[in-house]
C-alpha positions as a printed NumPy array, in Angstrom:
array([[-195.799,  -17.814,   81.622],
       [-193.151,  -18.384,   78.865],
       [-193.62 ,  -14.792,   78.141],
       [-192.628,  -13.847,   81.293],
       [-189.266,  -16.207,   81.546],
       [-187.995,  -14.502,   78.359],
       [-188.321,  -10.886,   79.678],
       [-186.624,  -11.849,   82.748],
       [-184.036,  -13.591,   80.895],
       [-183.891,  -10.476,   78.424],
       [-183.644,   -8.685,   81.237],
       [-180.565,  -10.398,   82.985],
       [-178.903,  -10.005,   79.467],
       [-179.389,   -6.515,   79.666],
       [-177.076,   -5.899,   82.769],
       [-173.837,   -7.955,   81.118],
       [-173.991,   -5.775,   78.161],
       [-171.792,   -2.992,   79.89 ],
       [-170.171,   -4.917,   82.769],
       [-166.611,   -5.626,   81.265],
       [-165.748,   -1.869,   80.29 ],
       [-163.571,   -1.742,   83.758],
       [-160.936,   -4.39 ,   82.339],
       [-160.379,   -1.824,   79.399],
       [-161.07 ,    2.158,   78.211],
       [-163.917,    2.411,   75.524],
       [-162.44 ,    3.446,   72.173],
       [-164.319,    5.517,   70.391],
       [-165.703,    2.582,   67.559],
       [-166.667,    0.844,   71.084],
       [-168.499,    4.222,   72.416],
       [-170.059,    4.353,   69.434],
       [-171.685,    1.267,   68.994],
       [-173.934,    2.007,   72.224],
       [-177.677,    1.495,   71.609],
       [-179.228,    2.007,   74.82 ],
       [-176.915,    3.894,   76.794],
       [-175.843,    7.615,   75.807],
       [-172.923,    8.102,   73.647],
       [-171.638,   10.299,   75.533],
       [-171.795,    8.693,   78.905],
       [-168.821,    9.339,   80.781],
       [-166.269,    6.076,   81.319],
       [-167.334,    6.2  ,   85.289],
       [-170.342,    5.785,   84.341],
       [-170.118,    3.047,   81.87 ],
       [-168.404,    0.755,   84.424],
       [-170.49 ,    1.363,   86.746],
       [-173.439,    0.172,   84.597],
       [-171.971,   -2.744,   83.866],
       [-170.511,   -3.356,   87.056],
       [-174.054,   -3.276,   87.943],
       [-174.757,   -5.553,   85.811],
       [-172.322,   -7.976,   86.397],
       [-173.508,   -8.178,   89.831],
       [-177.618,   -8.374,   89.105],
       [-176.81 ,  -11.432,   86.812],
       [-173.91 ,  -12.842,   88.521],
       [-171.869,  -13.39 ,   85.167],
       [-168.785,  -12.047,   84.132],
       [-168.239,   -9.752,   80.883],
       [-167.307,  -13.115,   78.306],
       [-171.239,  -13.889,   79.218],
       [-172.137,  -10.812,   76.56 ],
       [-168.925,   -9.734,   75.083],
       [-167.214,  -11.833,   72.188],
       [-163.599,  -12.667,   72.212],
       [-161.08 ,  -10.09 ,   69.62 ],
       [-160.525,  -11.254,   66.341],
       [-157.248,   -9.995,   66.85 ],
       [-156.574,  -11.146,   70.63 ],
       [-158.468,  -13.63 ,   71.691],
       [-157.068,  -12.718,   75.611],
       [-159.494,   -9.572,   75.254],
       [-162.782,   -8.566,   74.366],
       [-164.964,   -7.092,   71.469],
       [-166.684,   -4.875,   73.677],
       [-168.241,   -3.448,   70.272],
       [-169.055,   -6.557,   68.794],
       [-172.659,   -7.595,   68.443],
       [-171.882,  -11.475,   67.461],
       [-173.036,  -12.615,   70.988],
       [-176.848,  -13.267,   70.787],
       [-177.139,  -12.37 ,   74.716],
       [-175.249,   -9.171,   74.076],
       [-178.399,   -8.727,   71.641],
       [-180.651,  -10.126,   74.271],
       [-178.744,   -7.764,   76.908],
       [-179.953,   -4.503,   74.811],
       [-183.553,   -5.518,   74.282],
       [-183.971,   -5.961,   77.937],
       [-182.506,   -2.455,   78.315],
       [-184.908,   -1.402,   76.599],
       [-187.921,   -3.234,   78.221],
       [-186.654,   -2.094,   81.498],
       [-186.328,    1.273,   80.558],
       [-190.088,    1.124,   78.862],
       [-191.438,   -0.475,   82.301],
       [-189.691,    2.068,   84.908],
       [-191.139,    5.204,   82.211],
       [-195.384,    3.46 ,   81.478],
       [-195.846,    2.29 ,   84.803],
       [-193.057,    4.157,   87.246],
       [-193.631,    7.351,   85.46 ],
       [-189.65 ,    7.382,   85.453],
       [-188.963,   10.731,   82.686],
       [-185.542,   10.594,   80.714],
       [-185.087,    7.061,   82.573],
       [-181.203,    6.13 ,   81.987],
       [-179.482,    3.104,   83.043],
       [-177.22 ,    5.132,   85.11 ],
       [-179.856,    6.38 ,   87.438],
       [-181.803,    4.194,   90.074],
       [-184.644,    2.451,   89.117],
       [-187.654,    1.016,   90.468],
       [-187.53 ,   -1.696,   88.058],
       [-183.466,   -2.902,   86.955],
       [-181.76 ,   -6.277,   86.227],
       [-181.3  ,   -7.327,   89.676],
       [-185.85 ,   -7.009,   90.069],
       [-185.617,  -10.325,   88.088],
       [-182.004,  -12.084,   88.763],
       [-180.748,  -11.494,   91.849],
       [-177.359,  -12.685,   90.842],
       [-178.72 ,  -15.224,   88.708],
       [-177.757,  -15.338,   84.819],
       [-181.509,  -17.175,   84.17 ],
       [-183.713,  -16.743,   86.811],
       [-186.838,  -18.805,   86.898]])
């Protein structure tokens, strides 16, 4: 059972990752840092991913994202120093894994519909039980 509260948590995680991209265009060092999504996904579709996101776990982009160094106003959408942005990208990954071994998804990406995404688990909820 506790097994089964940290994937769901993971995830939740998962969807913040990308949600705060809207507020600001992706530099390159910030396009670059992706680990689940493509690198070359387009800036439409980033938002929307995390737009998604933002909605399946009811949390805004701060829940993932770490404050600049240099401006604390904005965010480090590259930075890794959050441990749920961490969390985020492992659940990516689960949910990706799921949709392909037992949906038979092919060349699943987080832009594309899925049987199995954040909002399966959360339903607006940061840490569903």
């Amino acid at each position: 059972m506790k097994k089964s509260k940290y994937h769901i948590v993971m995830i939740a995680l998962i969807a913040i990752v990308t949600i705060c991209v809207a507020a600001t265009s992706p530099t390159e060092k910030q396009k670059n840092n992706l680990k689940v999504l493509p690198k070359d996904i387009s800036h439409e579709n980033l938002e929307k991913v995390m737009k998604d996101f933002n909605k399946a776990l009811g949390v805004k982009c701060n829940f993932c994202h770490a404050p600049s160094a240099t401006d604390p106003q904005k965010l480090d959408f590259a930075s890794d120093a959050k441990p749920e942005k961490l969390a985020a990208i492992d659940m990516m990954r689960l949910t990706l894994k799921i949709n392909k071994k037992y949906f038979h998804v092919k060349n699943a990406s987080l832009t594309d519909a899925l049987p199995v995404s954040c909002n399966t688990c959360h339903h607006g909820v940061a840490k569903p039980e």
